[in-house]
C-alpha positions as semicolon CSV with decimal commas, in nm:
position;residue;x (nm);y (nm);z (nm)
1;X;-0,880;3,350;-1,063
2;X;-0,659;3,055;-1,079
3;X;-0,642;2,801;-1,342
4;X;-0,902;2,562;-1,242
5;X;-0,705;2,233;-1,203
6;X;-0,476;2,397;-0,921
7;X;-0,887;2,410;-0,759
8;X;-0,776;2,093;-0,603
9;X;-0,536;2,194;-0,368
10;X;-0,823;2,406;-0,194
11;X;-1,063;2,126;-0,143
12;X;-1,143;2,001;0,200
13;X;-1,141;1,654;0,096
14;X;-1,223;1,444;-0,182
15;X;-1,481;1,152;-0,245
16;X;-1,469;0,895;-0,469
17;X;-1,766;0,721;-0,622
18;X;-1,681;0,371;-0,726
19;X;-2,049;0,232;-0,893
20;X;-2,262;0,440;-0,652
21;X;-2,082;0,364;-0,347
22;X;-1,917;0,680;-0,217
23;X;-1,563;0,704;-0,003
24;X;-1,409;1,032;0,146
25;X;-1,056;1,162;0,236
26;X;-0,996;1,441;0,433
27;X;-0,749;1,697;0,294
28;X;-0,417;1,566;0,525
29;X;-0,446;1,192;0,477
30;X;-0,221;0,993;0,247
31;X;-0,522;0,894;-0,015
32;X;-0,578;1,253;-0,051
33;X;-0,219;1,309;-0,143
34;X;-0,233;1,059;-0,384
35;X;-0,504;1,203;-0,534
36;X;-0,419;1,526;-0,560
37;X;-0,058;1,371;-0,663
38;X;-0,190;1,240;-0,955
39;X;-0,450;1,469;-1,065
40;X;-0,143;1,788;-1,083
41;X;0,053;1,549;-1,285
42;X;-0,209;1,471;-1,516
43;X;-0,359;1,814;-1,475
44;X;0,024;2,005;-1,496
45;X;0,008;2,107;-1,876
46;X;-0,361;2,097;-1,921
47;X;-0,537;2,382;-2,109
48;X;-0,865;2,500;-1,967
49;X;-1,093;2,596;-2,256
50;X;-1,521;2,673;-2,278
51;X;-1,724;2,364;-2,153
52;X;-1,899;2,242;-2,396
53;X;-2,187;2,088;-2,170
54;X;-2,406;2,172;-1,946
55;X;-2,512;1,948;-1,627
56;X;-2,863;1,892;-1,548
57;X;-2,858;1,767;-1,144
58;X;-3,143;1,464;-1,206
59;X;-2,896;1,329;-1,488
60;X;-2,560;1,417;-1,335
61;X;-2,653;1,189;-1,030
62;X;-2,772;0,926;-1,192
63;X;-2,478;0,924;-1,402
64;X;-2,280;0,937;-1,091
65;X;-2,399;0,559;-0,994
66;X;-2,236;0,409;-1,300
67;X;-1,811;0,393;-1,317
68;X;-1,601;0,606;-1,111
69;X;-1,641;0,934;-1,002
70;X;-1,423;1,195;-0,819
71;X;-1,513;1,491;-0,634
72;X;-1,350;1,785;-0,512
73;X;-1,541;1,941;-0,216
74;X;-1,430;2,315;-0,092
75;X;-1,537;2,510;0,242
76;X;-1,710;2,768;0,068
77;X;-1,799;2,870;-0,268
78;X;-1,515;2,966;-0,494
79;X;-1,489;3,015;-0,854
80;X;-1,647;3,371;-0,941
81;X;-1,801;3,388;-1,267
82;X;-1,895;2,982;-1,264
83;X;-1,905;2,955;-0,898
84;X;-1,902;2,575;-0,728
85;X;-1,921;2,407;-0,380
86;X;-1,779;2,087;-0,568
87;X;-1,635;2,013;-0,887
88;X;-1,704;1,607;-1,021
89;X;-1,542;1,401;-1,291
90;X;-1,589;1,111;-1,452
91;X;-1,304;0,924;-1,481
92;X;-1,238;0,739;-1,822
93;X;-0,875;0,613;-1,896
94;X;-0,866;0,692;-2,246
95;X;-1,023;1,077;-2,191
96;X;-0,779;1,310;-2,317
97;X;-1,017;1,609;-2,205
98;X;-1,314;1,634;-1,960
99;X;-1,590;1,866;-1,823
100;X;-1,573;1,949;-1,398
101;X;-1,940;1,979;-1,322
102;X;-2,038;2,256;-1,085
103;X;-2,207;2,189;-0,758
104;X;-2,352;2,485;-0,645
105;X;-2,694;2,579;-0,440
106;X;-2,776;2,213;-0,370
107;X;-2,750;2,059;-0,736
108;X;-2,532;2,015;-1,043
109;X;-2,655;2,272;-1,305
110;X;-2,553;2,456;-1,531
111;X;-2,266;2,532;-1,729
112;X;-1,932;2,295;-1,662
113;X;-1,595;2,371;-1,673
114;X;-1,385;2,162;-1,942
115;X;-0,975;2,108;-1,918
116;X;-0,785;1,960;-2,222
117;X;-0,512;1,781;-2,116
118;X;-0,318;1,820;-2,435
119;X;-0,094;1,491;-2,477
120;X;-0,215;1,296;-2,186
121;X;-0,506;1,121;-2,062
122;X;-0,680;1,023;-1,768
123;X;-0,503;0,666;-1,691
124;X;-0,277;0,752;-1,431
125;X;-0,573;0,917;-1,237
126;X;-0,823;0,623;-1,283
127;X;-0,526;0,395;-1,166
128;X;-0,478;0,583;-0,841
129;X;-0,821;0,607;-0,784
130;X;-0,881;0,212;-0,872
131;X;-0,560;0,106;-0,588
132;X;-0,661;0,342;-0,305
């Protein structure tokens, strides 16, 4: 399987969930781009190691109303062993790692996936995602 973070360039589009309020690109359009722009660059040396958490779907959507949230949503399942529909993360500036939480079978449970991104953190993201 491929690393996880080059995922992205699969999805059908993206959403972004600004304090509960949800926006989508389709794959194609310039925000998408963007997006995917800046998540490779942050993404480019990032190490993908054992998630440490686990998602529970009642939580993970409440969560999901608070901050800003980004989604990757595929045409079908991918991801063998951990499959997904969707991978979400929260985006924090200062987050030098984070988990992508597995949507699979109607919900977000289970096991995550977790990238270290070594030297860098999540600002450049968060700043696309803040300007679109």
């Amino acid at each position: 399987m491929e690393d996880i973070q080059t995922q992205a360039r699969e999805a059908r589009s993206v959403r972004v969930y600004k304090d509960g309020e949800v926006t989508e690109y389709e794959a194609g359009t310039e925000n998408f781009r963007r997006i995917l722009a800046a998540w490779e660059e942050m993404t480019s040396d990032a190490f993908q190691m054992p998630a440490f958490g686990v998602s529970i779907d009642a939580l993970t959507r409440e969560e999901r109303k608070k901050g800003t949230w980004l989604e990757f949503v595929f045409d079908k399942e991918r991801g063998g062993e951990l499959p997904f529909e969707r991978l979400l993360v929260a985006c924090i500036p200062e987050y030098r790692g984070f988990n992508l939480i597995r949507y699979t079978q109607g919900g977000y449970n289970g096991r995550c996936y977790y990238l270290d991104l070594r030297e860098k953190d999540m600002h450049t993201l968060c700043d696309c995602l803040e300007h679109l």
